[in-house]
C-alpha positions as CSV (number, residue, x, y, z in Angstrom):
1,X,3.5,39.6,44.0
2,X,3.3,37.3,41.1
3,X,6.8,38.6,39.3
4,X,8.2,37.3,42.8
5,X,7.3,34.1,42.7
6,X,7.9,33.8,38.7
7,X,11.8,35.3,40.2
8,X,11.9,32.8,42.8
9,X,11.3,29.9,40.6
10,X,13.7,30.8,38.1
11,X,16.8,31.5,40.4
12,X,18.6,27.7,40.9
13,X,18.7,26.3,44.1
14,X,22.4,26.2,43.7
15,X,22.8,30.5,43.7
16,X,20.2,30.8,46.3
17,X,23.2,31.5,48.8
18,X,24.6,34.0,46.5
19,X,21.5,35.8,46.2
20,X,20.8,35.9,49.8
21,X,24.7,37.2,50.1
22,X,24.1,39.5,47.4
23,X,20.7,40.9,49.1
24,X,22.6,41.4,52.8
25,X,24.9,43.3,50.7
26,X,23.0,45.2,48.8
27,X,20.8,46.0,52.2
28,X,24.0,46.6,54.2
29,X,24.8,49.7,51.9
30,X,20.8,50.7,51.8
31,X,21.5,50.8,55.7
32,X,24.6,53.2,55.1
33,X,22.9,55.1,52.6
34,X,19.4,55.3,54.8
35,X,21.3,57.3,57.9
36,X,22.6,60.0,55.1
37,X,19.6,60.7,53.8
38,X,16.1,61.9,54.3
39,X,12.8,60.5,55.7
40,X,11.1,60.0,52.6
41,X,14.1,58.0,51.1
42,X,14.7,55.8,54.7
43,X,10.7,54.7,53.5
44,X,11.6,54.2,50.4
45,X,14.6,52.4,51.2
46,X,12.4,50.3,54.1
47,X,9.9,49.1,51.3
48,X,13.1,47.9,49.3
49,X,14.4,46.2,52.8
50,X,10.8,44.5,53.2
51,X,10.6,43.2,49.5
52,X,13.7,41.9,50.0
53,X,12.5,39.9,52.9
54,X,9.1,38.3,51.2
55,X,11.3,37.5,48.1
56,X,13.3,35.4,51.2
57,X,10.3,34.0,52.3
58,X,9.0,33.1,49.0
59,X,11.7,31.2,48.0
60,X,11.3,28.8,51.5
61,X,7.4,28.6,50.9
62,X,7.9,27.4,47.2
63,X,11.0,24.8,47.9
């Protein structure tokens, strides 16, 4: 949880959009890749998803 917040500290403000394009993209494709594959890798793929999400989340709480 710490490496998060030591991540979301050292993105810029400025490529905080790109980063939260680059995530959707990156989760659109997980999405794709999660109805071609099997149960244990749509978890695996969920816990990536959910990261994703508290990174997000971080970032508002420490601005």
């Amino acid at each position: 949880m710490q490496s998060l917040v030591l991540l979301a500290q050292d993105i810029p403000w400025v490529m905080a959009p790109a980063s939260l394009i680059a995530a959707m993209a990156i989760i659109s494709t997980a999405a794709a890749v999660i109805r071609l594959t099997q149960k244990a890798s749509k978890v695996m793929m969920l816990g990536v998803m959910i990261a994703l999400t508290v990174g997000v989340m971080l970032m508002q709480v420490v601005q």
